[in-house]
BALUM-143659 format. One record per residue: x, y, z of N, C-alpha, C in turn; residue in one letter. Coordinates in steps of 0.001 Angstrom, whole numbers, plus 500000, padded with zeros to 6 digits. Layout:
N
XYZXYZXYZA/...
***
This chain:
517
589372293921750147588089293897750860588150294848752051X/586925295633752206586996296628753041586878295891754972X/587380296279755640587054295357756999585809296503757905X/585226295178757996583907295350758717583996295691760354X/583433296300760676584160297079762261582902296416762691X/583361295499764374583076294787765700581752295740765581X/580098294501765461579259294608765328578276294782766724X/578347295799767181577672295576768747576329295459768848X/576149294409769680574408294507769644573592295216770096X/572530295509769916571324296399770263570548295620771056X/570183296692772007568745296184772654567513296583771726X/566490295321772393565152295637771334564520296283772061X/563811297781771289563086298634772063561594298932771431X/560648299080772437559582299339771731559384300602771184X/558474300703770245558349302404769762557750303205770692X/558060304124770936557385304895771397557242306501770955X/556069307720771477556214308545770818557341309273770991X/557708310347770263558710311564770656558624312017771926X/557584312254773263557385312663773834556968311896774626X/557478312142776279556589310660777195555077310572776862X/554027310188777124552960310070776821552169310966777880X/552308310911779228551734311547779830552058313523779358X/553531313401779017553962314988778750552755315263777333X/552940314513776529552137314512775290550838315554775459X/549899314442776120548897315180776467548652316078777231X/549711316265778413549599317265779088549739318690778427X/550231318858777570549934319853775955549069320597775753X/547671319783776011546982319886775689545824320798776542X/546378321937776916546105323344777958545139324573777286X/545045325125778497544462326210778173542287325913778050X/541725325156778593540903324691777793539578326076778163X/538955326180776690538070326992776619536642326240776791X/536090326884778235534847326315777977533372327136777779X/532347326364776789531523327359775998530114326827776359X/529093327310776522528301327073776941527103327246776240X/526337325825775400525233325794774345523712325521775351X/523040325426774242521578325552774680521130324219775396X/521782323455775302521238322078775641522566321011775844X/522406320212776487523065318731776394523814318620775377X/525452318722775342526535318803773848526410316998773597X/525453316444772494525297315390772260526389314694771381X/526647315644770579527755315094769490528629316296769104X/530104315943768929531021316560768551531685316097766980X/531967316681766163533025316596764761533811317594764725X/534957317322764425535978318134763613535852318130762169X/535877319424761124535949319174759903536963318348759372X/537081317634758214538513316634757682539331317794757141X/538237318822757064539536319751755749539729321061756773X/541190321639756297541830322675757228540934323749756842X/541052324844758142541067324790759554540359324273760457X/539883322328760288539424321711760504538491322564761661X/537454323203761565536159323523761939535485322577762826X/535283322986764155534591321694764693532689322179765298X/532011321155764868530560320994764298530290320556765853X/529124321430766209528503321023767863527250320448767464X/526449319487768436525310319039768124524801319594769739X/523955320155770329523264320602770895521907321270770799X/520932321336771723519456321333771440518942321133770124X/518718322028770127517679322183768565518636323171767210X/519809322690767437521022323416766211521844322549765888X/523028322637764947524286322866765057524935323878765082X/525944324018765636526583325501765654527962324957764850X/528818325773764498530116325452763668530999326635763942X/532139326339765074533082326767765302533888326905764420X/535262328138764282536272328537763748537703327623764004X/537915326926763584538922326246763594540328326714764270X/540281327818763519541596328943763927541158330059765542X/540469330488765596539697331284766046538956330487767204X/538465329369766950537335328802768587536325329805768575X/536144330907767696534963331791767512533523331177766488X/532352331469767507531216331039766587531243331357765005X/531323330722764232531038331255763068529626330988762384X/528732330005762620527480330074762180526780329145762656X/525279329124762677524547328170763431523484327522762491X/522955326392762244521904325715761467520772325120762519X/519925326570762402518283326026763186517522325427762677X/517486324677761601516258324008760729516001322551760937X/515658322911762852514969321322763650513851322346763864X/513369321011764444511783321279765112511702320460766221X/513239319902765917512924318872767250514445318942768325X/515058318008768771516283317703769090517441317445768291X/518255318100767706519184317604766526520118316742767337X/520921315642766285521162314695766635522802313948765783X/523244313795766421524380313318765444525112314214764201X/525148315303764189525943315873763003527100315688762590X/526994315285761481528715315067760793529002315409759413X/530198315656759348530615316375758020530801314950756560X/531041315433755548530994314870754408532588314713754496X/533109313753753655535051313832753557535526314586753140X/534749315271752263535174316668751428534750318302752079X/534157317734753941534055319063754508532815320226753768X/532444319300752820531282320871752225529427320553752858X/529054319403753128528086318635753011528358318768754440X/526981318633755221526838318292756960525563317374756939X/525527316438757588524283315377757735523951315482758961X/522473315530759743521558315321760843520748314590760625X/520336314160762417519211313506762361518533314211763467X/516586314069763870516461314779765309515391314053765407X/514447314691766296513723313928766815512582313493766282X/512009314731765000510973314711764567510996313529763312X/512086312939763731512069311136762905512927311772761271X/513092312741760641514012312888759409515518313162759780X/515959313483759014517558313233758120517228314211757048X/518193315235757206518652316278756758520102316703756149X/519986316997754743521750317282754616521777318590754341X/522685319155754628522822320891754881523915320858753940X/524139322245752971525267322869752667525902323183753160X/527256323215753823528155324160755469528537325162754920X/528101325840753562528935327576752856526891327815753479X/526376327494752936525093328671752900524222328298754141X/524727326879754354523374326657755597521927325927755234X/521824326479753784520507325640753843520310324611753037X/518818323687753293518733322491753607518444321781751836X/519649321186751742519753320503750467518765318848750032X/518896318148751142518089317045751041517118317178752436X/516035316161752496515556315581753427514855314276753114X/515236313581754681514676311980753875513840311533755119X/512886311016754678512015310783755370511358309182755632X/511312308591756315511147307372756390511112306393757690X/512073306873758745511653306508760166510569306858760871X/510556306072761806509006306410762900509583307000764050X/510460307134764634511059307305765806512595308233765759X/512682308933766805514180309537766818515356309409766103X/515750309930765274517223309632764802518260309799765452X/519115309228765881520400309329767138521869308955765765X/521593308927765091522772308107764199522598309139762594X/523125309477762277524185309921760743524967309354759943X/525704309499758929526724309233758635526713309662757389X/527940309870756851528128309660755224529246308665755040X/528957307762754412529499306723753439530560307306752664X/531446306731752672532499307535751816532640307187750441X/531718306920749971531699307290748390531128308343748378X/530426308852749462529746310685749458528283310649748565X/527964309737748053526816309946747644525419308620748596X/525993308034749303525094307818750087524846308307751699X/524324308220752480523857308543753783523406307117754651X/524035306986755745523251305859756931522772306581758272X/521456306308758347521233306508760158520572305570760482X/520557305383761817520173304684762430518557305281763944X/517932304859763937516869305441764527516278304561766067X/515301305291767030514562304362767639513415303309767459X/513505303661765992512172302457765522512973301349765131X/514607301064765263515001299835765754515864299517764237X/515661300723763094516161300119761802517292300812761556X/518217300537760524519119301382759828518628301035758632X/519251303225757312518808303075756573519570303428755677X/519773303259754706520638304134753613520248304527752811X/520543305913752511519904306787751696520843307391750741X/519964307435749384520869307712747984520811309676747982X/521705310351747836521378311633747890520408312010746567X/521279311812745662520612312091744640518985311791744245X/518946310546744507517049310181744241516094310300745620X/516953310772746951516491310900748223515313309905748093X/515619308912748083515148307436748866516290306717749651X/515750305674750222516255304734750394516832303235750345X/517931302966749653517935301817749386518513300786749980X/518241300731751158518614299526751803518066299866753575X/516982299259753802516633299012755001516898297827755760X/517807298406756821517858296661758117517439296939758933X/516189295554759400515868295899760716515662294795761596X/517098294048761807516997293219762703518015293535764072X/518027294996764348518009295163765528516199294825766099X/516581294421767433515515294325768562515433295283769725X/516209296559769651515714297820770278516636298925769617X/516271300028770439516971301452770025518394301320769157X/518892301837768127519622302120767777520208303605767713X/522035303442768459521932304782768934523103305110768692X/524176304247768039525480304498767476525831303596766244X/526435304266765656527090303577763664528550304085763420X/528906303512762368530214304428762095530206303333760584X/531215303842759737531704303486758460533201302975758218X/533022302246757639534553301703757219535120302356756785X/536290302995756837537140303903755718537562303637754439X/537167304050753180537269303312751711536923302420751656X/535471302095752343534704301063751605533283301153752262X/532740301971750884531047301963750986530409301058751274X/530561299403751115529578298908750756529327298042752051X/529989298746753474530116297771755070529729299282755831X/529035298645756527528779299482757838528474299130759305X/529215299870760052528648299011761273527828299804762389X/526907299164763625525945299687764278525662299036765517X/525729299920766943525356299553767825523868299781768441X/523491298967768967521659298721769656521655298932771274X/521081299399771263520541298830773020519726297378773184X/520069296610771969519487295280772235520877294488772582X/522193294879772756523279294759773367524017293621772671X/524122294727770818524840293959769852524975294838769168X/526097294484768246526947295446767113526649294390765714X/526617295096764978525825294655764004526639295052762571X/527158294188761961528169294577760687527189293915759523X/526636295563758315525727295166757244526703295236755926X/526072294806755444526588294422753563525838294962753041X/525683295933752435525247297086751635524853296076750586X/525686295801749979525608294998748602524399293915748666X/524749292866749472523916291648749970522435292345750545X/522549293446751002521266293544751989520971293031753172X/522250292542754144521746291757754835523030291715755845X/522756291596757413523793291328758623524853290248758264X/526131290046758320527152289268758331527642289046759426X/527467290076760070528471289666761591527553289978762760X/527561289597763476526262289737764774527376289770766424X/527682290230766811528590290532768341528026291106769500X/527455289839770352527348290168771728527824291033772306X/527321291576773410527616292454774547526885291901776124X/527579292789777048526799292407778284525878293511778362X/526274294821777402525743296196778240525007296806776657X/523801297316776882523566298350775386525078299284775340X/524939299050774022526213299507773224525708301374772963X/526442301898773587526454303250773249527390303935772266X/528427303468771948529070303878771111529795302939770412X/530136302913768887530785301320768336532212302404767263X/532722302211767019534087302593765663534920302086765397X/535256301264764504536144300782763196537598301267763519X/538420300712763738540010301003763632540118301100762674X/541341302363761977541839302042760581542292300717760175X/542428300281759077542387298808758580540944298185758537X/539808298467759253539061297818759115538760296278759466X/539781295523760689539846294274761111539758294040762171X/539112295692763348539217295986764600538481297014765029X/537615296621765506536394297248765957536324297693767495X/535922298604767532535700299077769480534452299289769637X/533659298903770878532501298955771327532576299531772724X/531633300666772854531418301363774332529892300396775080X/529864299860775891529053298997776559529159299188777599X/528259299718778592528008299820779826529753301041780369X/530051300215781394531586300835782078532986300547781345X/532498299913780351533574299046779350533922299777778081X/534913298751777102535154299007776302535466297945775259X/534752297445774638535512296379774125536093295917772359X/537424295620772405538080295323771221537325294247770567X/536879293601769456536820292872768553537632292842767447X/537704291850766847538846290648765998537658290075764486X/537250291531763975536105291603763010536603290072761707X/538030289980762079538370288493760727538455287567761353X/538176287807762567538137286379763645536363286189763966X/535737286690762568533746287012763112533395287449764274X/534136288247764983534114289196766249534557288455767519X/535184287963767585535937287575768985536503288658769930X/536365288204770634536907289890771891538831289095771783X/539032290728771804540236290790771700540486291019773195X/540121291969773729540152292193775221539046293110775345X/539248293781777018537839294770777922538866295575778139X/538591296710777899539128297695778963537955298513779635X/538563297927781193537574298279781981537724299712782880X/538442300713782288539364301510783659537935302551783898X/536693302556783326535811303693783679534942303130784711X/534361304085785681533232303559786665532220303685786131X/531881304829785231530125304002785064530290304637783198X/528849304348782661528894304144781292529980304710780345X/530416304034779376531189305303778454530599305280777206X/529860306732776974529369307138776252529739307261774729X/530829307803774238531584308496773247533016308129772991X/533882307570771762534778307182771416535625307741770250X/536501307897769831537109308721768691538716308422769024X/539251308582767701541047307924767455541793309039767051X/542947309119767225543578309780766511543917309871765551X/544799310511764496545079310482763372545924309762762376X/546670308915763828547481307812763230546766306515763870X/546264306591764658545257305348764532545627304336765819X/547094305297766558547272304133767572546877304693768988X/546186305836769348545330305697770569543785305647770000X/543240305227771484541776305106771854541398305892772879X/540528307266772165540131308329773385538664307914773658X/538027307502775005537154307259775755536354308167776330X/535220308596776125534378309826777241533556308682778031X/533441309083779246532657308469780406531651309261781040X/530406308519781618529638309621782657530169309944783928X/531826308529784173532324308983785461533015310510785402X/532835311103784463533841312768784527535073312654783877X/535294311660783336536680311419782914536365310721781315X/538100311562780520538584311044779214539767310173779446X/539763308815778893541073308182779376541550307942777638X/542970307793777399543463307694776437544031306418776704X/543999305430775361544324303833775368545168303872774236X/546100302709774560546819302740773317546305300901772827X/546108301224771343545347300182770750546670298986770314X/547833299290770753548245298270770395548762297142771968X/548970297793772780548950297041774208548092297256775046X/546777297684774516545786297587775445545430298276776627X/546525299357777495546701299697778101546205301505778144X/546134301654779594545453302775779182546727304001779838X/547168305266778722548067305934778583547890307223779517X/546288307660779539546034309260779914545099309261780727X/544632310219781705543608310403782624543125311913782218X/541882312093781923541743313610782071540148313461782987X/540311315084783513538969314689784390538336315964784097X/536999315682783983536184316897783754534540317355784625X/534560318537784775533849319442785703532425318072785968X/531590318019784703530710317146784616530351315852783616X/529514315160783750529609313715782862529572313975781159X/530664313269780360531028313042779411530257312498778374X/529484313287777402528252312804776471529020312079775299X/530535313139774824530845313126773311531970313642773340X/533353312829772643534670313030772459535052313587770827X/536153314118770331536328314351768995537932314585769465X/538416314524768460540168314955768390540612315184766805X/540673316613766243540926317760765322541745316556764133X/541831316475763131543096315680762281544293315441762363X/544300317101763033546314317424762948546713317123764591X/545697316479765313545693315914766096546056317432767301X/545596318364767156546108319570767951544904320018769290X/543608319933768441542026320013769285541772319022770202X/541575318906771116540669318376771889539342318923771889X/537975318226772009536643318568772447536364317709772962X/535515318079774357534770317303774738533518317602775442X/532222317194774870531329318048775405530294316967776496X/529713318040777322529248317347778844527719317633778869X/526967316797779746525676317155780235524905318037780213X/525880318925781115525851320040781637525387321237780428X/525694320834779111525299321880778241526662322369778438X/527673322868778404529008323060778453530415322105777361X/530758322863776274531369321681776105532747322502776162X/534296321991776221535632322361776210536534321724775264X/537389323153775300537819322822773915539057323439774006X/540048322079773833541852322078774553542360322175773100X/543732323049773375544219323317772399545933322736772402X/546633322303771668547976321535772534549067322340771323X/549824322467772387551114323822771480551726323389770616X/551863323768769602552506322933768638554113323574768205X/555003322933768111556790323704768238556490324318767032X/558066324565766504558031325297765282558897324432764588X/559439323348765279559898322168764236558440321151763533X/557935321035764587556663320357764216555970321046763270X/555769322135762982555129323645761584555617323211760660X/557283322840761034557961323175759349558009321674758722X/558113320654760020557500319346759512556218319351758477X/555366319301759454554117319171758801553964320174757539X/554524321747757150554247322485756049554955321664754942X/554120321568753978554363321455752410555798322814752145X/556876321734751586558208322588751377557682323089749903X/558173324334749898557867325411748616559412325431747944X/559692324718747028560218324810745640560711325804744970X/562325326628744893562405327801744688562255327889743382X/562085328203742543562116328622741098563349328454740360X/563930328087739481564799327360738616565749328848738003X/566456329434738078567067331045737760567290331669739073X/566452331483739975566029332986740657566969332784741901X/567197333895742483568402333925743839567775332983744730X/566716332714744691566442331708746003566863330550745736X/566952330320744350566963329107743759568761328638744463X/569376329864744090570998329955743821571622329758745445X/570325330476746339571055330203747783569996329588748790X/569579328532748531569015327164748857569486326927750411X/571059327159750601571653326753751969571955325113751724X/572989324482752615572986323002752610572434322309753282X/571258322693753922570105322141754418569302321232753361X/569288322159751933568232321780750863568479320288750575X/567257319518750596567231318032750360566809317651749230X/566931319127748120566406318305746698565020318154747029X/564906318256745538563331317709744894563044316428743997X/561778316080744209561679314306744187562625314181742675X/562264315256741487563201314946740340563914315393740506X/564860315638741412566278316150741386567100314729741041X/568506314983740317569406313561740406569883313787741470X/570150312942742287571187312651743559572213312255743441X/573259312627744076574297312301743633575058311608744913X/575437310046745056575320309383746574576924309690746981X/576836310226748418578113310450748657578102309896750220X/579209308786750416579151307958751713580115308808752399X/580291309129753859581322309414753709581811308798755324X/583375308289754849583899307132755253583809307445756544X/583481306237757320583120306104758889584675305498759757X/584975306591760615586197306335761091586312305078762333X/587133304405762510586989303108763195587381303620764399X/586967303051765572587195302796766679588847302019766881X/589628302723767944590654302479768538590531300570768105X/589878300001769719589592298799769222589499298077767896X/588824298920766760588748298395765677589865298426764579X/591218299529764838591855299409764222592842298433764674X/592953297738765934594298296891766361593572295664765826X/592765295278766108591603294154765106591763293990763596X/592312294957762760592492295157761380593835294694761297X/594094294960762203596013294632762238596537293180762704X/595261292510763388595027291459764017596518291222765949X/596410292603765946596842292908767385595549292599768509X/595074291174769082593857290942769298594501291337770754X/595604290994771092595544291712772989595693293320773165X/596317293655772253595912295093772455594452296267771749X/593922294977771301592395295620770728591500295191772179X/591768294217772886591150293615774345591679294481775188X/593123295517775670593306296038776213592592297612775916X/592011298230774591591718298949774406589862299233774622X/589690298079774528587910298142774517588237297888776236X/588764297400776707588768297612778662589465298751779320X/589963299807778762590984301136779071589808302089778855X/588634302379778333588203303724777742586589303211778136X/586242302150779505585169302272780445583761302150778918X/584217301292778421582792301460777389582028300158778225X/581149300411777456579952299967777910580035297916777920X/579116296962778750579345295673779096579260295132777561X/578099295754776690577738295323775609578985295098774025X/579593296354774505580879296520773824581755295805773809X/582256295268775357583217294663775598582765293084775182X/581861292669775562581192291499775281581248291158773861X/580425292051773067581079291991771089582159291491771063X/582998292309771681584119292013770743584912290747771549X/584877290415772671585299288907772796584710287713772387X/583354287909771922582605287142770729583430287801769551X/583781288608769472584583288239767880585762287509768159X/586451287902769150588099287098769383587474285484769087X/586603285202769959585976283805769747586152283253768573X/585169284019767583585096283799766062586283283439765719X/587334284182765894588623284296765101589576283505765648X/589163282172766672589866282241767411591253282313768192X/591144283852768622592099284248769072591564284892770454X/591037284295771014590859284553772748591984284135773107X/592556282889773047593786282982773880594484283478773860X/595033283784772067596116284614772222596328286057772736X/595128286672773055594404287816773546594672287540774899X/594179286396775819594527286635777340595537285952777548X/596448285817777215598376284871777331598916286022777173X/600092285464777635601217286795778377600722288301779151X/600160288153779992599635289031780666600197289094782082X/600700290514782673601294289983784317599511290771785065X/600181290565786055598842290931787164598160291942786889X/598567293107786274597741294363786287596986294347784845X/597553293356784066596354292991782821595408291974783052X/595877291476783637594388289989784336593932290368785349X/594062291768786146592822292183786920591966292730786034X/592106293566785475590991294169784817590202293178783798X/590679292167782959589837291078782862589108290512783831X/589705290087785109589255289344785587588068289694786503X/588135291233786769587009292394787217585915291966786371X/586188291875785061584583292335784162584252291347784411X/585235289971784138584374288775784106583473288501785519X/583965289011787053582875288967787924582047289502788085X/581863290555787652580691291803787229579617291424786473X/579793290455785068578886290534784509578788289125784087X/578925287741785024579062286560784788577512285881784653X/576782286694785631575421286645786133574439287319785271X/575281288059784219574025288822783299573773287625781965X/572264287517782193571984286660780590572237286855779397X/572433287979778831572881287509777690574456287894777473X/575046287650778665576477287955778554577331286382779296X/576095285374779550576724284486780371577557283496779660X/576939283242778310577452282079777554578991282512776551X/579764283829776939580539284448776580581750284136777680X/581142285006778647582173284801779609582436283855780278X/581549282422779861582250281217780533583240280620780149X/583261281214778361584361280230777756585325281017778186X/585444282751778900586400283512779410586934282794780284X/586443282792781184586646282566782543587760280733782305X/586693279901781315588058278869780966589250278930780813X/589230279995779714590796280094779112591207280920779914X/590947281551781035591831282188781742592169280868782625X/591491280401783151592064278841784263592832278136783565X/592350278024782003593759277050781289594976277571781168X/594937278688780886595895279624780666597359279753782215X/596449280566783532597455280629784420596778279834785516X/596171278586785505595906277767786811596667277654787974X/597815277282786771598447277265788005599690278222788645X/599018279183788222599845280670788785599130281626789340X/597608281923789159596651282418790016596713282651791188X/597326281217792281597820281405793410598662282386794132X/599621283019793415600802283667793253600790284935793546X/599332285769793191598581286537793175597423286971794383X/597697287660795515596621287864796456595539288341795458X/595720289267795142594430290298794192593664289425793173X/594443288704792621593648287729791498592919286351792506X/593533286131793272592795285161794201591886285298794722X/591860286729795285590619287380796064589135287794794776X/590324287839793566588634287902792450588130286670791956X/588910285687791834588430284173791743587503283991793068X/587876283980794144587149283838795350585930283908795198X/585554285225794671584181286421794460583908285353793317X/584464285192792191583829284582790855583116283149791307X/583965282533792249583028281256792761581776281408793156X/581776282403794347580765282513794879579573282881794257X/579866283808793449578972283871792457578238283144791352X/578873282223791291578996281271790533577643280373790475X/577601280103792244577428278905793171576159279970793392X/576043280983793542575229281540793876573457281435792664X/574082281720791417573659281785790245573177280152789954X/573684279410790284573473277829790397572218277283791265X/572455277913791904571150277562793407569888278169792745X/569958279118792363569183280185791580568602279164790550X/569346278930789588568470277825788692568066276468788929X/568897275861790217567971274702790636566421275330791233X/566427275934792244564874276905792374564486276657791573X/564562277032790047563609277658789425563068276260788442X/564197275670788478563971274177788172562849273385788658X/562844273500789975561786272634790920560621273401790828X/560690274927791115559141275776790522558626275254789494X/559811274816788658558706274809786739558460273220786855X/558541272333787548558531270739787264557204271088788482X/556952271750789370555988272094790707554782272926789701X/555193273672788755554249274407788038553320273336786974X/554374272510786229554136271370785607553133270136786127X/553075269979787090552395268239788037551229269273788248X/550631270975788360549987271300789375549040271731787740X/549740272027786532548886271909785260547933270560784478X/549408269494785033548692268328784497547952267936785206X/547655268000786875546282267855787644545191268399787154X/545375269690786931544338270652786453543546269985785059X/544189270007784113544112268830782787542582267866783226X/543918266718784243543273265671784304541662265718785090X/541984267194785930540287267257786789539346267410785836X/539894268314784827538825268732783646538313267978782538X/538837266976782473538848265624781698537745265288782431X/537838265037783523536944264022784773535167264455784767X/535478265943784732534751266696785182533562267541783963X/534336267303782509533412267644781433532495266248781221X/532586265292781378531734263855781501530497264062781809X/530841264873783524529578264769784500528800265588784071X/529455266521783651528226268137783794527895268117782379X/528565266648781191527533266989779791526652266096780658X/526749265015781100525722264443781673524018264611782836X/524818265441783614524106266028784315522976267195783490X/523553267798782432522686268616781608521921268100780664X/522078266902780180521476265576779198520242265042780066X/520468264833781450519736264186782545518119264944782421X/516578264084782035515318264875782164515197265011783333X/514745265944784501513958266318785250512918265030785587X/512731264885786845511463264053787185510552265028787260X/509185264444787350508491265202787735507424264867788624X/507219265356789536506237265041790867505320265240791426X/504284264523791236502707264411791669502338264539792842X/
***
C-alpha cells in the first residue's frame, strides 16, 4: 500500500475574479465620447461578433462598428422619437418602437423596414424579441403589453392590467412563453404567454424604470426610484434585498456575460457595479452628465453608457494576449503535415485524441518520509527546523495523535528540543482552530517532564507566558458567556413584549369608531 503524505488543511476561500475588482474595471480606459441628435435613450450591443453596438437617439438608430467605434449606418424611418432598439439573437433583425404609437422590425444588412405593427394608442418605450425569434413584445403608454407574431404581423396576446405607463420589459432567456414588465403604476408584472394572463404581480415604492431577469430565470432586478431591487421570482417575488448606493433615480440596468455583476446607470452621474451574489456594490464610475442607458459588449470588453446630454461614451478595457489565446477557438493541425509533426509539448490533444494517463510520482516532504519510517520525533523535529507554516505543524501533530504516538514524539528530549515545542505551543494556544490540538500538547508535555520543568530557567519562563495566556483566553470566554446569556434575557423580553402587544393593536384595529352628533 502506497503511504499517504500528512494531509494539511486549507483555508476556505471565496472566489474571486483573476483580478482585484476595482483593477478589473479600472481597464476599462480610454473612453470615446460621441455626440447624437438627441437624448441617448437606449443602448445594445450586437450578440454576434464584432458585437456592433445599436444607439437609440432622436428620431434614428445609428449602428456603430464594433471593431472600429466608427459610424457604420443609420435607420431614419421614424416620424417620431425612436425608442428602445434591440437586436434579434441571431444579430440580423433590429426591433423599435417611437412615438407615433408603431413597432417596426428592420433588416441590420439593408436597413429597410421588414414589418410594422400597429395597434397601440400611445408611445412605445419597450421592444423586445422573444427568443424563439419569431415573436416581438412592447410595451407602450396606453398602459398595455403586446405580442406580436412576425410572420402574420398581428398580435396575439394583449395585457392590460397595468394601471399606468409602461416603460421597461425584458425576456427570459430560452423561454418564449414568460415575460416580464415594469409600470409607473409601481409594479413588475410576470405574463404567461401561453395562459394569457399575469402570474406574478410585485410591488414597489417607486415607478419602476427599469426591470431584467438574471440568468437562470429565478431572480429578477428592478430599478425603482434611487433603488434597486432583487426579487426571489420562486419565492412569487419576495425581495431578496435593496441596494440603495444611488442618490436619485436609476434609470438603466444590464449584466455581464457571466451573470455575476449588476451594472446600474443613475441620474446621480454615476455607474455602480454590484455583485449579484453578496449584494454588495464592487465599482464606482462617474460621469460628465445624468445616466439614461447602460450596455456591456458579450466578450465583456465595451462599456456604453449613454447620458441626457445627447452624448453617449464608449470604454474600451485591454484585453492581454493570454486572454486572446484563451478565448480563440484552437485550430487543429492537419493529420501528415509538419505542423501536425511539430505541435510542441504544450499541445493538449484533441477531444478524439486517446490519452494516455501519466501520474507522475509526487516527492514527499522531509517530514513525510521519517513518518513512513515511523521515526515520529524526528518527523516533529523536522516540520519545527524548516519555519513552515502554524497550519503544517498543527497537521501533523493531529496525525501523531491519530497514531498515537505524541508521546513518543515529545519523550526523551533535553532543553533545546522542548524549547522549540514549547515556543509554538505559546504562540498559537489562543488560535481557534489550533486550540483543541495543542491542549492535548501542552498535557503530555506536563505528564511527560512535570516534574523536571523546574530545572530549566528558559522552559519555566515559557510555561510562565503559557499560563498567562491561558488565564487570559479564559476571562475572554467567561465575557462572552455573560454577553450571550445578556443577549438571550434581552431577546426573550423582546418575544414576550410582542406577544403582549399583537393582542392590543389586532384589537384596537377590530374596535368601530364612535360617531358624534
Amino acid at each position: 500500500m502506497d503511504y499517504k503524505p500528512v494531509g494539511v488543511g486549507k483555508t476556505v476561500r471565496n472566489a474571486r475574479r483573476g483580478l482585484p475588482e476595482a483593477g478589473y474595471w479600472k481597464k476599462f480606459q480610454s473612453p470615446v465620447l460621441v455626440k447624437e441628435y438627441g437624448m441617448v435613450t437606449s443602448l445594445e450591443f450586437s450578440p454576434i461578433k464584432p458585437h456592433d453596438l445599436l444607439v437609440t437617439a432622436a428620431m434614428r438608430l445609428q449602428v456603430y462598428n464594433g471593431r472600429t467605434s466608427q459610424l457604420k449606418k443609420a435607420i431614419t424611418r421614424f416620424h417620431g422619437q425612436a425608442r428602445s432598439g434591440s437586436y434579434r439573437s441571431d444579430g440580423k433583425l433590429i426591433v423599435a418602437g417611437d412615438d407615433t404609437n408603431i413597432v417596426q422590425v428592420f433588416d441590420g444588412a439593408s436597413r429597410s423596414v421588414l414589418r410594422t405593427f400597429k395597434g397601440h394608442q400611445d408611445p412605445v418605450h419597450v421592444t423586445r424579441f422573444l427568443p424563439n425569434n419569431v415573436h416581438v413584445m412592447s410595451g407602450s403608454d396606453d398602459k398595455t403589453v403586446q405580442i406580436w407574431d412576425i410572420p402574420s404581423q398581428k398580435a396575439v396576446n394583449v395585457f392590460s392590467e397595468h394601471t399606468d405607463y409602461v416603460r421597461s420589459g425584458c425576456v427570459f432567456a430560452g423561454n418564449a412563453n414568460v415575460v416580464a414588465t415594469g409600470s409607473y403604476d409601481h409594479t413588475v408584472r410576470i405574463w404567461d404567454v401561453r395562459a394569457n394572463r399575469c402570474v406574478t404581480t410585485i410591488a414597489t415604492d417607486e415607478p419602476v424604470e427599469d426591470v431584467m431577469v438574471l440568468p437562470g430565470g429565478s431572480v429578477a432586478a428592478a430599478a425603482a426610484g434611487p433603488n434597486v431591487h432583487m426579487f426571489d421570482l420562486l419565492m412569487g417575488g419576495r425581495v431578496l434585498t435593496t441596494l440603495g448606493n444611488h442618490e436619485k433615480t436609476v434609470t438603466s440596468l444590464c449584466m455581464d456575460s457571466a451573470g455575476g455583476r449588476l451594472i446600474a446607470g443613475s441620474l446621480d452621474h454615476h455607474v455602480k457595479i454590484y455583485n449579484v451574489q453578496s449584494f454588495k456594490m464592487m465599482y464606482s464610475m462617474a460621469y460628465p452628465a445624468p445616466v439614461l442607458s447602460v450596455a456591456l459588449s458579450a466578450d465583456d470588453t465595451r462599456l456604453a453608457v449613454g447620458m441626457a446630454s445627447g452624448v453617449f461614451s464608449l470604454r474600451r478595457r485591454a484585453v492581454s494576449a493570454k486572454e486572446q489565446a484563451l478565448a480563440a477557438p484552437a485550430q487543429r493541425a492537419r493529420l501528415g503535415t509538419h505542423a501536425h509533426f511539430t505541435r510542441g509539448a504544450a499541445y493538449k490533444g484533441g477531444d478524439d485524441d486517446l490519452r494516455i494517463e501519466q501520474r507522475r510520482k509526487r516527492s514527499l516532504a522531509d517530514y513525510d518520509q521519517f513518518l513512513r519510517k515511523f521515526e515520529h520525533s524526528r518527523a516533529l523535529d523536522a516540520v519545527l527546523a524548516n519555519n513552515r507554516t502554524g497550519l503544517t505543524v498543527v497537521s501533523l501533530l493531529q496525525e501523531l495523535v491519530h497514531r498515537d504516538g505524541l508521546a513518543g514524539a515529545l519523550a526523551g528530549r533535553d532543553e533545546l528540543g522542548l524549547d522549540t515545542i514549547v515556543r509554538f505551543v505559546v504562540k498559537f494556544i489562543d488560535h481557534p482552530r489550533y486550540t483543541s490540538v495543542l491542549i492535548k500538547v501542552a498535557e503530555t508535555l506536563l505528564d511527560i517532564y512535570g516534574d523536571l520543568l523546574h530545572q530549566s530557567g528558559r522552559i519555566a519562563e515559557l510555561l510562565v507566558r503559557l499560563r498567562a495566556k491561558v488565564r487570559t483566553e479564559l476571562r475572554l470566554q467567561q465575557d462572552l458567556t455573560m454577553v450571550i446569556g445578556s443577549m438571550d434575557m434581552l431577546m426573550a423580553a423582546c418575544k414576550v413584549s410582542h406577544a403582549a402587544a399583537v393582542p392590543a393593536i389586532d384589537a384596537a384595529a377590530t374596535e368601530k369608531p364612535s360617531i358624534q352628533t
